[in-house]
N, CA, C and O of each residue as an XYZ file, in Angstrom:
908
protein
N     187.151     85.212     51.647
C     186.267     84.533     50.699
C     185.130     85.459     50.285
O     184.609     86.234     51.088
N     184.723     85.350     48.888
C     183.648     86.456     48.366
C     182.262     85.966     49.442
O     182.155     85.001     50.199
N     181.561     86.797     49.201
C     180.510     86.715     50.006
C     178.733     86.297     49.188
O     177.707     86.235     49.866
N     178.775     86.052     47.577
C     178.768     85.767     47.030
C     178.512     85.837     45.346
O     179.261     86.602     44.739
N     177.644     85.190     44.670
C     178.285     84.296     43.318
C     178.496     85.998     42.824
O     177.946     86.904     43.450
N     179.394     86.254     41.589
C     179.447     87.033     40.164
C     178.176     86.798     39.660
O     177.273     86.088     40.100
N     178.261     87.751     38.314
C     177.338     87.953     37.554
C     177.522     86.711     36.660
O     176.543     86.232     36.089
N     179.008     86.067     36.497
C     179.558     85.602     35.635
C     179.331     84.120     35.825
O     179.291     83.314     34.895
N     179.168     83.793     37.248
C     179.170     82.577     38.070
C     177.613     82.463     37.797
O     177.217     81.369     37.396
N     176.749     83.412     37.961
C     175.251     82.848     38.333
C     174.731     82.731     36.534
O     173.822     81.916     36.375
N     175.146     83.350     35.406
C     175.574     82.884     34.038
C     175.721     81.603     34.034
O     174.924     80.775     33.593
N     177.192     81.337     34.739
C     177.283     79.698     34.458
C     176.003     78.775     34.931
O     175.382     77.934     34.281
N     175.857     79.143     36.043
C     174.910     78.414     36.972
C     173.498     77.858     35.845
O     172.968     76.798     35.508
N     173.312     79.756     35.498
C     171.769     79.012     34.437
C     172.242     78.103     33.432
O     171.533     77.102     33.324
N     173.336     78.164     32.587
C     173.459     77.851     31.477
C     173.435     76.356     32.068
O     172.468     75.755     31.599
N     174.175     75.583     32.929
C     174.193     74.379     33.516
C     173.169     73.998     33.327
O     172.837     73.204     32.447
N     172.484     74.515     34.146
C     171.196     74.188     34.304
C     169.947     74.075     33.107
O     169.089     73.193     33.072
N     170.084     75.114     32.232
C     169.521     74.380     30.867
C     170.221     73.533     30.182
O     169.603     72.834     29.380
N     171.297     73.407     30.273
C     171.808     72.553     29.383
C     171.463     71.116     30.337
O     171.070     70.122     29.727
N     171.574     71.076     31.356
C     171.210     69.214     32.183
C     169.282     69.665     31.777
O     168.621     68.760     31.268
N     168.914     70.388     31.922
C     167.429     70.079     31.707
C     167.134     69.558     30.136
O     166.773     68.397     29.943
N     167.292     70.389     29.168
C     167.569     69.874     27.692
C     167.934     68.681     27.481
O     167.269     67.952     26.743
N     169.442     68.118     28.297
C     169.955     66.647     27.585
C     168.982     65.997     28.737
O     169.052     64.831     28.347
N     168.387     65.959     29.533
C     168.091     65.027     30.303
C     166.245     64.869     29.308
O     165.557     63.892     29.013
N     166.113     66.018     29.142
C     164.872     65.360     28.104
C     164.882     64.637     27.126
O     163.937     63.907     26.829
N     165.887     64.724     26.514
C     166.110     64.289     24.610
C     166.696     62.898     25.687
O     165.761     62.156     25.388
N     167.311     62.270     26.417
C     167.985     61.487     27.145
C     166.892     59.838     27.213
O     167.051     58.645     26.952
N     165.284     61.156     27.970
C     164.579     60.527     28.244
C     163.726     59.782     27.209
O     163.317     58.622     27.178
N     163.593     60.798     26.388
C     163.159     60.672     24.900
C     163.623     58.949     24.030
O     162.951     57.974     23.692
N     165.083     59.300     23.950
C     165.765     58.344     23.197
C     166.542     57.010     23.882
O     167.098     56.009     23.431
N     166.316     57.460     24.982
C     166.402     56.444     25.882
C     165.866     55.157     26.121
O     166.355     54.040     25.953
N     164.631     55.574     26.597
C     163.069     54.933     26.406
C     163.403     53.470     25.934
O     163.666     52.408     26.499
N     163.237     54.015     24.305
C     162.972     52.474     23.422
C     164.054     52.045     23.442
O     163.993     50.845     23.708
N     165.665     52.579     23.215
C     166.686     51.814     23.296
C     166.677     50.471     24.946
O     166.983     49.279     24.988
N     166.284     51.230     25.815
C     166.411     50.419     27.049
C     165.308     49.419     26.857
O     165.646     48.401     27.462
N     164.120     49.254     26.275
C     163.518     48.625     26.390
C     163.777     47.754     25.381
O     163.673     46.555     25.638
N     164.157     48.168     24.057
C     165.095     46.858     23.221
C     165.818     46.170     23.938
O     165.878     44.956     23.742
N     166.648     46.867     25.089
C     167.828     45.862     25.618
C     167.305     45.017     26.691
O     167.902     44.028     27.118
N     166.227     45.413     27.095
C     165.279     44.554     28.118
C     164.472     43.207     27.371
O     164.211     42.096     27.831
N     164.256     43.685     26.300
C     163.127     42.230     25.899
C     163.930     41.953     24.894
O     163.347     40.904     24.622
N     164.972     42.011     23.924
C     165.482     41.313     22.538
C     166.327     40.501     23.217
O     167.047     40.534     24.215
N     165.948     39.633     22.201
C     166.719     38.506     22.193
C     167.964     38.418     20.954
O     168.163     37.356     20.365
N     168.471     39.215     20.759
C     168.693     39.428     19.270
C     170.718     39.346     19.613
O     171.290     40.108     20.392
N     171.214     38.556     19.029
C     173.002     38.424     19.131
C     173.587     39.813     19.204
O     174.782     40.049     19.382
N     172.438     40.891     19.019
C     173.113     42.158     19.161
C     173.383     42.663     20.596
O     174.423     43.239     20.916
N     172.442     42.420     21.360
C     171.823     43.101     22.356
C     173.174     43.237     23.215
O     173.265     44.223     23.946
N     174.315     42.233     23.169
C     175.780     42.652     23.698
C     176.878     43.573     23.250
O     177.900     43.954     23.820
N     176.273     43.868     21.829
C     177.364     44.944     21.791
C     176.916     46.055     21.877
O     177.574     46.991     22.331
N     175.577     46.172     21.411
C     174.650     47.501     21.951
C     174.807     47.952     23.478
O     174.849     49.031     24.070
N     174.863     46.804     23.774
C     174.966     47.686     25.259
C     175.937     47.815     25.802
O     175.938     48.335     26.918
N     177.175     47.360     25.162
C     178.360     47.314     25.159
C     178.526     48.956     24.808
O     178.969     49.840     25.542
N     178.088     49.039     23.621
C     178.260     50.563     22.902
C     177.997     51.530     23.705
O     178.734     52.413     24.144
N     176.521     51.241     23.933
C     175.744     52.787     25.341
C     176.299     52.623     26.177
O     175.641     53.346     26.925
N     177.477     52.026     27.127
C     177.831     51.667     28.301
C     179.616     52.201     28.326
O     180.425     52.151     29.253
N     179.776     52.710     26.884
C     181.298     53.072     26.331
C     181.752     54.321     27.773
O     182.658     54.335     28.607
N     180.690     55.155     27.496
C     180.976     56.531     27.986
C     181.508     56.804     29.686
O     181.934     57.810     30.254
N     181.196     55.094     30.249
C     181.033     54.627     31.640
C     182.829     54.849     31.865
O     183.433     55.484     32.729
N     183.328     54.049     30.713
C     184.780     53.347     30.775
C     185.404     54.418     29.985
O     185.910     54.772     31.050
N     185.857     55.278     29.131
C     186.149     56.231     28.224
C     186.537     57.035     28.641
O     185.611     57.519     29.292
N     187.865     57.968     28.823
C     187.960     59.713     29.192
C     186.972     59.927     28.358
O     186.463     59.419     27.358
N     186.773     61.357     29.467
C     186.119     61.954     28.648
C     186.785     62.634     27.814
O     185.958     63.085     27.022
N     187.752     62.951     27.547
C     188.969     63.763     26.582
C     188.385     63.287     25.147
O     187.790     63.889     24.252
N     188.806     61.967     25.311
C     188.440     61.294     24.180
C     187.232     60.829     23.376
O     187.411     60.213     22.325
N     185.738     61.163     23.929
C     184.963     61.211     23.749
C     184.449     62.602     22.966
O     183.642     62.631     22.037
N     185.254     63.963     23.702
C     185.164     64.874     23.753
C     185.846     64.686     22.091
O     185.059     64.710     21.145
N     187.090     64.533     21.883
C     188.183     64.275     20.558
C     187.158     64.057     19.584
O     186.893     64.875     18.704
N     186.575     62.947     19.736
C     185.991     62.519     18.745
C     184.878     63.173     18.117
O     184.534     63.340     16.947
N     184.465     63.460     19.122
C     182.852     64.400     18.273
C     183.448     65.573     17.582
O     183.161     65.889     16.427
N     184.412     66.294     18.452
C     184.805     67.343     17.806
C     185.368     66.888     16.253
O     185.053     67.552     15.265
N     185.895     66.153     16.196
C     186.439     65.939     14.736
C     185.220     65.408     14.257
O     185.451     65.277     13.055
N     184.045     65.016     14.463
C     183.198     64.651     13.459
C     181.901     65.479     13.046
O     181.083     65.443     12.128
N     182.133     66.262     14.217
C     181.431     67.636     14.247
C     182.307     68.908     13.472
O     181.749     69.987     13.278
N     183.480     68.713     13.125
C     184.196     69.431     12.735
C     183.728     69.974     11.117
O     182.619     69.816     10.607
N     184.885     70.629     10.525
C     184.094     70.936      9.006
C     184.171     69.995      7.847
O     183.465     70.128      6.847
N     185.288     68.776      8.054
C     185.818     67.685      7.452
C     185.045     66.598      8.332
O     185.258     65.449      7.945
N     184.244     66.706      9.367
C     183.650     65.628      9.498
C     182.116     65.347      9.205
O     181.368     66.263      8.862
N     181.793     64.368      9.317
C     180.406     63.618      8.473
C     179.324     64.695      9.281
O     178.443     65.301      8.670
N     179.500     64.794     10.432
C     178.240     65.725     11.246
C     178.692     67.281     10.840
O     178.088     68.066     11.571
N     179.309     67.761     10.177
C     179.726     69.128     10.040
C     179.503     69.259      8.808
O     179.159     70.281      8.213
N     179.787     67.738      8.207
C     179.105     68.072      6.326
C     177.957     68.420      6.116
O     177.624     69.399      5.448
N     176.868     67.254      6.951
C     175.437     67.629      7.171
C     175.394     68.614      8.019
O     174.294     69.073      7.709
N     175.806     69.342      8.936
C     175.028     70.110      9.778
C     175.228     71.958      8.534
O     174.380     72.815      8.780
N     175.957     72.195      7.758
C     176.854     72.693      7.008
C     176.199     72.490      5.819
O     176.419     73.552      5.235
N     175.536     71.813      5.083
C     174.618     71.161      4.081
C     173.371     71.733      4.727
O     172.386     71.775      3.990
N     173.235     72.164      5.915
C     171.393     72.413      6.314
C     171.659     73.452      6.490
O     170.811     74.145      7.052
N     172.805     73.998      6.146
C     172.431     75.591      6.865
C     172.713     76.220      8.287
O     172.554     77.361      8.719
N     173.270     74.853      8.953
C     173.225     75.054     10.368
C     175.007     75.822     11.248
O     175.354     76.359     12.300
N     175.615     75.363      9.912
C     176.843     75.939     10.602
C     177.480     74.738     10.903
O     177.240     73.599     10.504
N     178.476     75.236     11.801
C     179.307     74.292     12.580
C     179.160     74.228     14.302
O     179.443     75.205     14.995
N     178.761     73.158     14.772
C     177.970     72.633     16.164
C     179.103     72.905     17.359
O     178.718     73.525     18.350
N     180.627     72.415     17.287
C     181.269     73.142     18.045
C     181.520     74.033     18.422
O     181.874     74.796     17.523
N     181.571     74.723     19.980
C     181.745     75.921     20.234
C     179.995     76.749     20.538
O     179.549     77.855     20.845
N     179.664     75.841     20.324
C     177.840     76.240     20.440
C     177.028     75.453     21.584
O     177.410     74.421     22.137
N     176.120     75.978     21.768
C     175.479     75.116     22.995
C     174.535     73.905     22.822
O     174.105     73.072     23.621
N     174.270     74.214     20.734
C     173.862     73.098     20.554
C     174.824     71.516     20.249
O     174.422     70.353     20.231
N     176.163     72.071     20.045
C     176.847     70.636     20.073
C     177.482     70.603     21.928
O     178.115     69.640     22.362
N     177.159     71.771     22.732
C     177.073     71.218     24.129
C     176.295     70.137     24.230
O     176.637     69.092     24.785
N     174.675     70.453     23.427
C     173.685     69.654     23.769
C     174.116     67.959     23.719
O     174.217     67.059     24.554
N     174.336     68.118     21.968
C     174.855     66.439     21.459
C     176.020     66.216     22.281
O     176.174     65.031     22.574
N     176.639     66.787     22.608
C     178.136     65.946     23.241
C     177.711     65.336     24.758
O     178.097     64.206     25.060
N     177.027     66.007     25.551
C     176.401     65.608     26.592
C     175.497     64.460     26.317
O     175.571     63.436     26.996
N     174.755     64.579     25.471
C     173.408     63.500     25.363
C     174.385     62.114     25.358
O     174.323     61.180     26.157
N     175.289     62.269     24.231
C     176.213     60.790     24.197
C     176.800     60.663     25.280
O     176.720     59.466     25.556
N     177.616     61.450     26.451
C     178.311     61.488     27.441
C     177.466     60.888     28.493
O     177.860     59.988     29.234
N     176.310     61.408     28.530
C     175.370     61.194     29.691
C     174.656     59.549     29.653
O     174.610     58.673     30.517
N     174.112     59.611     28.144
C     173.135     58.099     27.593
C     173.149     57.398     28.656
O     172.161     57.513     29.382
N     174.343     56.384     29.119
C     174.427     55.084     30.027
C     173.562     55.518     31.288
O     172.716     54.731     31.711
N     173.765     56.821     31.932
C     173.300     56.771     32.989
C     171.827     56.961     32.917
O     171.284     56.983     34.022
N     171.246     57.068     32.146
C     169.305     57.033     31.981
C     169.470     55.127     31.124
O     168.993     54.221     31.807
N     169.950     54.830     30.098
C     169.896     53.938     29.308
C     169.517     52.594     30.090
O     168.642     51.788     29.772
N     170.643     52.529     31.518
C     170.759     51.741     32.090
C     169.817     51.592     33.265
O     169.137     50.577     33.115
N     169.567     52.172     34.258
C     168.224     52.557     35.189
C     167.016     51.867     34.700
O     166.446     50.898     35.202
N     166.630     52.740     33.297
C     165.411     52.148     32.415
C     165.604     50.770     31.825
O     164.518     50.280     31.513
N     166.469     50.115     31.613
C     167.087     48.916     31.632
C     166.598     47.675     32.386
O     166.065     46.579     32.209
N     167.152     48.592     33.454
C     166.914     46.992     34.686
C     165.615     47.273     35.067
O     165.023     46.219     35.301
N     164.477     48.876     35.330
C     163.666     48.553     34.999
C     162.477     47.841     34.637
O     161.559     47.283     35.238
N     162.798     48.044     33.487
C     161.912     47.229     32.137
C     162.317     45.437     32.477
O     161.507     44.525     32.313
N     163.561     45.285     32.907
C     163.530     43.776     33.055
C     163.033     43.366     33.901
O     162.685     42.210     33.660
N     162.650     43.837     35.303
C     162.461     43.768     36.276
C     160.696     43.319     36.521
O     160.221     42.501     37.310
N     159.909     44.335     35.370
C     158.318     44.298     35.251
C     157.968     42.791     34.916
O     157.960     42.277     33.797
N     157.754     42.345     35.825
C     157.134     40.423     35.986
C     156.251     40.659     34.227
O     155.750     41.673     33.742
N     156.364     39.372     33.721
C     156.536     39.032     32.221
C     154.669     38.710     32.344
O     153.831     39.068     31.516
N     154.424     37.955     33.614
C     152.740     38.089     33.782
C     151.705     39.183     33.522
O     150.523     39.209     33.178
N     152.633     40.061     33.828
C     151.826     41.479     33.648
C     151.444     42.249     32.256
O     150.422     42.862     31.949
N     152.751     41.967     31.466
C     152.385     42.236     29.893
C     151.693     41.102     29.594
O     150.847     41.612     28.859
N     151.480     40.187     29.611
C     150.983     38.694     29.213
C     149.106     39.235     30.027
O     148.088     38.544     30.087
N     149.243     40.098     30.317
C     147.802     39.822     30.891
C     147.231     41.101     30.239
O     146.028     41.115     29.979
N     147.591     41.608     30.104
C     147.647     43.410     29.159
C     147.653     42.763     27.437
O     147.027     43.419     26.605
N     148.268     41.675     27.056
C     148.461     41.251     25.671
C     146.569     40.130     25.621
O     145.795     39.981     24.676
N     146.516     39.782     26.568
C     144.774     39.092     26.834
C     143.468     40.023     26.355
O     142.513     39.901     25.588
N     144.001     41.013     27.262
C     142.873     41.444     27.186
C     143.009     42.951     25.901
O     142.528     44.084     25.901
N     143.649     42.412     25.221
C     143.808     43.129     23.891
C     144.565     44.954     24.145
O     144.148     46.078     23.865
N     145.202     44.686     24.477
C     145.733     45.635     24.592
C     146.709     46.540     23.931
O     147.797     46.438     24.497
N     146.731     47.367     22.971
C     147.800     47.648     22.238
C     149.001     48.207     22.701
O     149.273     48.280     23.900
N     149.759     48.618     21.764
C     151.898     48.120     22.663
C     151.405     49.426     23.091
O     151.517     49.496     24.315
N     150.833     50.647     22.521
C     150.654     51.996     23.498
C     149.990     51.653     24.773
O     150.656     51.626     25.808
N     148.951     51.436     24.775
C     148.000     51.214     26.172
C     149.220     50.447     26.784
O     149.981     51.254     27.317
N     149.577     49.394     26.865
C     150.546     48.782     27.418
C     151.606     49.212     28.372
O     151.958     49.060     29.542
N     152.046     50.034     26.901
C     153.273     50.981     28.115
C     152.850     51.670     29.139
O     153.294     51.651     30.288
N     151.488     52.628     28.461
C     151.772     53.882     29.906
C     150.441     53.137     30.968
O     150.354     53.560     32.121
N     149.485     52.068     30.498
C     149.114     51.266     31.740
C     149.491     50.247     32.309
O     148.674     49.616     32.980
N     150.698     49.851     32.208
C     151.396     48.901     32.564
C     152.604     48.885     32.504
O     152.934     48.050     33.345
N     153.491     49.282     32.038
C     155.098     49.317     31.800
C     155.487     50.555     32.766
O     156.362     50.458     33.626
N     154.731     51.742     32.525
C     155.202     53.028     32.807
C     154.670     53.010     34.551
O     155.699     53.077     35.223
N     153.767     52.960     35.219
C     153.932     52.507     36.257
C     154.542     51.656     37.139
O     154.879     51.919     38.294
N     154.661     50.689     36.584
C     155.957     49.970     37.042
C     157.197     50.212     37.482
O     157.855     49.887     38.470
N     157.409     51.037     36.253
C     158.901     51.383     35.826
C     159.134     52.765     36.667
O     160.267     53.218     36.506
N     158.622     53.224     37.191
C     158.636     54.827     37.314
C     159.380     54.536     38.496
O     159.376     55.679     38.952
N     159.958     53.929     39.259
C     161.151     54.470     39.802
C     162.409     54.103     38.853
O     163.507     54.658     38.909
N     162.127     53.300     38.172
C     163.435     53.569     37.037
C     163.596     54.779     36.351
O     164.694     55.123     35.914
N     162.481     55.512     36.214
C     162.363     56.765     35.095
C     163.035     57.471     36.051
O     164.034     58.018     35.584
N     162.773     57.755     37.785
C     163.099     58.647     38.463
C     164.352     58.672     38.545
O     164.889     59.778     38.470
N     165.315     57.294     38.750
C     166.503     57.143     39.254
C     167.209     57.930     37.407
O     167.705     59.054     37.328
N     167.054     57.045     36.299
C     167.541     57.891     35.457
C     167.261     59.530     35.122
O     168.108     60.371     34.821
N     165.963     59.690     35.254
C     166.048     61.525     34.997
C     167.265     62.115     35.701
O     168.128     62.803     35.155
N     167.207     61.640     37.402
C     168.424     62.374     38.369
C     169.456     62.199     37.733
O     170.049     63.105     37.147
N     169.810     61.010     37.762
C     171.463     60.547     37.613
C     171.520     61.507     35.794
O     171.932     62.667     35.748
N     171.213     61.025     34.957
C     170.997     61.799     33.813
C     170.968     63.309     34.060
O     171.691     63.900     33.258
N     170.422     64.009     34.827
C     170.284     65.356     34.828
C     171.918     65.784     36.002
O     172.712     66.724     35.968
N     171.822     64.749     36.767
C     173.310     65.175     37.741
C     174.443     65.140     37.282
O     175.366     65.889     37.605
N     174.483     64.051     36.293
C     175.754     63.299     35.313
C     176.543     64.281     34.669
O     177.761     64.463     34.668
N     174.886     65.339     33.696
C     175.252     66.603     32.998
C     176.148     67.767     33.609
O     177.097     68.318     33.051
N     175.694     67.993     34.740
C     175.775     69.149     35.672
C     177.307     68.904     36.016
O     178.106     69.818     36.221
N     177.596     67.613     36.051
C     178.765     67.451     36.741
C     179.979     67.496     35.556
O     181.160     67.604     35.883
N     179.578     67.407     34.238
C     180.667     67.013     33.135
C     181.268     68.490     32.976
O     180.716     69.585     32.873
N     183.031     67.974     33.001
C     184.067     69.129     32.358
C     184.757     68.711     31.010
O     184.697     69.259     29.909
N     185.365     67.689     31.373
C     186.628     67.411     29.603
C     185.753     67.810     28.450
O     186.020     68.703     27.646
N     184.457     66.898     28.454
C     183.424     67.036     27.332
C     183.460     68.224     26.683
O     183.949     68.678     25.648
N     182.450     68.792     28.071
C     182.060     70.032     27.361
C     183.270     71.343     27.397
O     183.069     72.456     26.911
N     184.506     70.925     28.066
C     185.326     71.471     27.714
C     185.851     71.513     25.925
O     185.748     72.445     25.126
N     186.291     70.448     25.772
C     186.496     70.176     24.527
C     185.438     70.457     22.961
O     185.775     70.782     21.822
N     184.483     70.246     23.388
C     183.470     70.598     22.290
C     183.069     72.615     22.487
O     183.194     73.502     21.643
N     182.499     72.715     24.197
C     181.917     73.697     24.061
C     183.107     75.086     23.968
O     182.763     76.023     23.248
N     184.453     75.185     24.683
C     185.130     75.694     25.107
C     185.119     76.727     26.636
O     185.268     76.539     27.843
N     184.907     77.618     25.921
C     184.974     78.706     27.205
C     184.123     80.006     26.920
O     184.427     81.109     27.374
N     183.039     79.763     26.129
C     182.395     81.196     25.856
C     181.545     81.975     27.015
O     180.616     81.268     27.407
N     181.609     83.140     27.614
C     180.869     83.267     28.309
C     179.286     83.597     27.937
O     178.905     84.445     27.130
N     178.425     82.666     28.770
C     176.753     82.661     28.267
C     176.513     82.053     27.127
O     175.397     82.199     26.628
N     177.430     81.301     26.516
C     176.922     80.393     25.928
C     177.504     78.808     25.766
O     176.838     77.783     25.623
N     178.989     78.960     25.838
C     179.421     77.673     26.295
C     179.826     77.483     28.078
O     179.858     76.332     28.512
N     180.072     78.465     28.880
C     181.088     78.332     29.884
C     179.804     77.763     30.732
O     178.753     78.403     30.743
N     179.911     76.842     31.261
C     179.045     76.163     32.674
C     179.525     76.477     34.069
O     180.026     77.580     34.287
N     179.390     75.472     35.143
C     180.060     76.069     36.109
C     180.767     75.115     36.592
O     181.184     75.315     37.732
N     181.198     73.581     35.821
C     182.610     73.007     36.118
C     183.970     74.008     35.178
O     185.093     74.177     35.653
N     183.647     74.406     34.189
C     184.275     75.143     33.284
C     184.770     76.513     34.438
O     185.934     76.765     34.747
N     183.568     77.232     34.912
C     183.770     78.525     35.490
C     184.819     78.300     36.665
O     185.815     79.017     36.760
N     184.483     77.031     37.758
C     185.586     76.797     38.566
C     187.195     76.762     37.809
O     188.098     77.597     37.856
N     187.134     75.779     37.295
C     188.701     75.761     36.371
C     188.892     77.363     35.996
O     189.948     77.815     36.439
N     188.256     78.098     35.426
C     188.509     79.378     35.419
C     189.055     80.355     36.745
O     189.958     81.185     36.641
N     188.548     80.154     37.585
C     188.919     80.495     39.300
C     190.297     80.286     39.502
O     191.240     81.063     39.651
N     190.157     78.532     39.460
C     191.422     78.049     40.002
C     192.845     78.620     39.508
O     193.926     78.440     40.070
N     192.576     79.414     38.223
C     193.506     79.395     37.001
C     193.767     80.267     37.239
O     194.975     80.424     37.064
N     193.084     81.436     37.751
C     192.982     83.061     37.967
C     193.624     83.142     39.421
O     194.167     84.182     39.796
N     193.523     81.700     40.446
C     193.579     82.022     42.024
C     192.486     82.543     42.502
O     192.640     83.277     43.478
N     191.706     82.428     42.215
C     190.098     82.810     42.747
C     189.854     81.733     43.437
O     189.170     80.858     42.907
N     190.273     81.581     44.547
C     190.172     80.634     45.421
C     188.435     80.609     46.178
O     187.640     79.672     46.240
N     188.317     81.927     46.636
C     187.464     82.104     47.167
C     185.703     82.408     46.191
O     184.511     82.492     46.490
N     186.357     82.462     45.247
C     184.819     81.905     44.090
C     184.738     80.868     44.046
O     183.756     80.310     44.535
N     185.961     80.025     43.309
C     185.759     78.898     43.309
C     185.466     77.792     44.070
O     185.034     76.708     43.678
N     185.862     78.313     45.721
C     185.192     77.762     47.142
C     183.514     77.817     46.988
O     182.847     76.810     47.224
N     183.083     78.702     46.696
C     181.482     79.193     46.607
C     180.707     78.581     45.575
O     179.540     78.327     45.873
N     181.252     78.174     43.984
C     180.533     77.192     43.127
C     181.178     75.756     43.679
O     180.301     74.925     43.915
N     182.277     75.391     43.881
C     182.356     74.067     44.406
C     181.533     73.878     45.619
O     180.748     72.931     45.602
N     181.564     74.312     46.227
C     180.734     73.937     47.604
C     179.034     73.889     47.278
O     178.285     72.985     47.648
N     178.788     74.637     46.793
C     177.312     74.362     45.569
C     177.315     73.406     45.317
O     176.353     72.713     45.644
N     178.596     72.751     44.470
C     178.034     71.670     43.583
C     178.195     70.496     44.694
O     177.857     69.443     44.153
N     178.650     70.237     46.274
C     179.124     69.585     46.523
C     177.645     69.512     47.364
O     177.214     68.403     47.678
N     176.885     70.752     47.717
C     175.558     70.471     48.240
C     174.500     69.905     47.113
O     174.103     68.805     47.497
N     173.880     70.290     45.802
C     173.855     69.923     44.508
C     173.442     68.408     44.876
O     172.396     67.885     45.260
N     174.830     67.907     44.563
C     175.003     66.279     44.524
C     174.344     65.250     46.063
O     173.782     64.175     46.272
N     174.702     66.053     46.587
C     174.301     65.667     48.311
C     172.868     65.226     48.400
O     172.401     64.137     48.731
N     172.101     66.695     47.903
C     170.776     66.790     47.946
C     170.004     65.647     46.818
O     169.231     64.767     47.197
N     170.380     65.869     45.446
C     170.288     64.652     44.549
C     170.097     62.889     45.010
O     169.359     61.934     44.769
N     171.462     63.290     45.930
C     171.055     61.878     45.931
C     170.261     61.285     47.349
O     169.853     60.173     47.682
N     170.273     62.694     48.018
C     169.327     62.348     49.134
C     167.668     62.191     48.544
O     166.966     61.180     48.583
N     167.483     62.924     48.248
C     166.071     62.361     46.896
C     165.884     61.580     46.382
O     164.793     61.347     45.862
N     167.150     60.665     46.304
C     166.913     59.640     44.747
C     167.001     58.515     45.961
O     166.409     57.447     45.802
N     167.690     58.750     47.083
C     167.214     57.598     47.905
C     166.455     57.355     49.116
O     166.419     56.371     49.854
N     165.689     58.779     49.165
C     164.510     58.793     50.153
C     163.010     58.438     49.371
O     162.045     57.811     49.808
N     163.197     59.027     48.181
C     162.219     58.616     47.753
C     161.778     57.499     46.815
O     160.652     57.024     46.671
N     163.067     57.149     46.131
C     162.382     56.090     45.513
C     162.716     54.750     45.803
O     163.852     54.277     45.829
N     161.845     54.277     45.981
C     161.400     53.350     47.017
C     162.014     51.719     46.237
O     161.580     50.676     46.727
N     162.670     51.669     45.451
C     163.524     50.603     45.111
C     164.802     50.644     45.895
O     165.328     49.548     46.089
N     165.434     51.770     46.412
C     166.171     51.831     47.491
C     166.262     51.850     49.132
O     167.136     52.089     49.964
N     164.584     51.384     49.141
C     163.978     50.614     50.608
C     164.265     49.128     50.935
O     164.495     48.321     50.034
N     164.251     48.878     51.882
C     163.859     47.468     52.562
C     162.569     47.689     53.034
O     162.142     48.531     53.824
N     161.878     46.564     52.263
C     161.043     46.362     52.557
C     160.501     45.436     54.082
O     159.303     45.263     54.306
């Protein structure tokens, strides 16, 4: 067994790693208000919406992967506009890594911030709405404390979710080295080659990775205590 990573492996490693830091921001970003629509509306929608963000749960990823690519493609609606701005074509790039992940990943921040937001006793905005409080002040003195082990549990799972995806970003990003290849991609590369003993050395990473993740996500946040 190598003794350890390539030049090629610790490549993948960063690129992973910006790419789960990137989607897990824009994640957090767009996340946010969608979860909190699905927490307080009352609206006949609110079941298929979350029906929709919750697709990626139940879905290959093959097929998730299929689809963007053809709409990201040069005949599709995101390739007309992206192609119309000047931008090129998003497949094969690390910025339609970015988008294919953000949709792949969504449920697992969407949902966290979700239960959340439902969870914050209805007294508490009702007493924040008294004493005049606007929907900003609101959130980050009252919602956002609350909520912050929801924010925590989604950033992880959102940032681990990324780290862990292959079909996806197989399919959209391919195999470029340093700019599409990650390091579920780089293993499949190993395995393919018989690089047993690399691919022992990033799997076993990712298998500490996940370990550690979720030893964090349930030592510390304290919705996963008995009280």
């Amino acid at each position: 067994m190598d003794s350890a990573f390539s030049a090629a492996d610790l490549s993948a490693i960063w690129l992973t790693f910006k790419l789960a830091t990137v989607v897990t921001f824009i994640l957090l970003l767009i996340g946010t208000p969608m979860a909190w629509w699905l927490a307080r509306t009352r609206s006949g929608w609110k079941g298929a919406i979350g029906a929709l963000v919750a697709l990626p749960i139940v879905l290959p990823p093959t097929v998730i992967g299929f689809y963007l690519l053809v709409m990201m493609g040069p005949d599709g609606p995101i390739g007309h506009l992206t192609q119309s701005l000047g931008m090129g074509l998003l497949p094969f790039t690390f910025t339609g890594l970015v988008i294919a992940s953000v949709f792949y990943s969504l449920p697992f921040v969407v949902q966290p911030l979700q239960n959340a937001f439902e969870s914050i006793p209805e007294r508490a905005l009702e007493t924040a709405a008294t004493l005049r409080a606007t929907t900003l002040d609101t959130f980050f003195s009252v919602v956002l404390p609350l909520a912050k082990p929801g924010f925590l549990t989604a950033a992880v799972l959102g940032f681990a979710h990324t780290v862990g995806e292959f079909g996806v970003v197989l399919m959209i990003g391919g195999n470029i080295p340093e700019q599409t290849r990650v390091v579920s991609v780089q293993i499949y590369d190993h395995v393919e080659a018989m690089e047993y003993g690399s691919a022992h050395w990033l799997s076993a990473g990712m298998v500490v990775f996940s370990f550690v993740v979720l030893l964090l996500l349930y030592t510390f946040n304290p919705t996963g205590r008995r009280k």
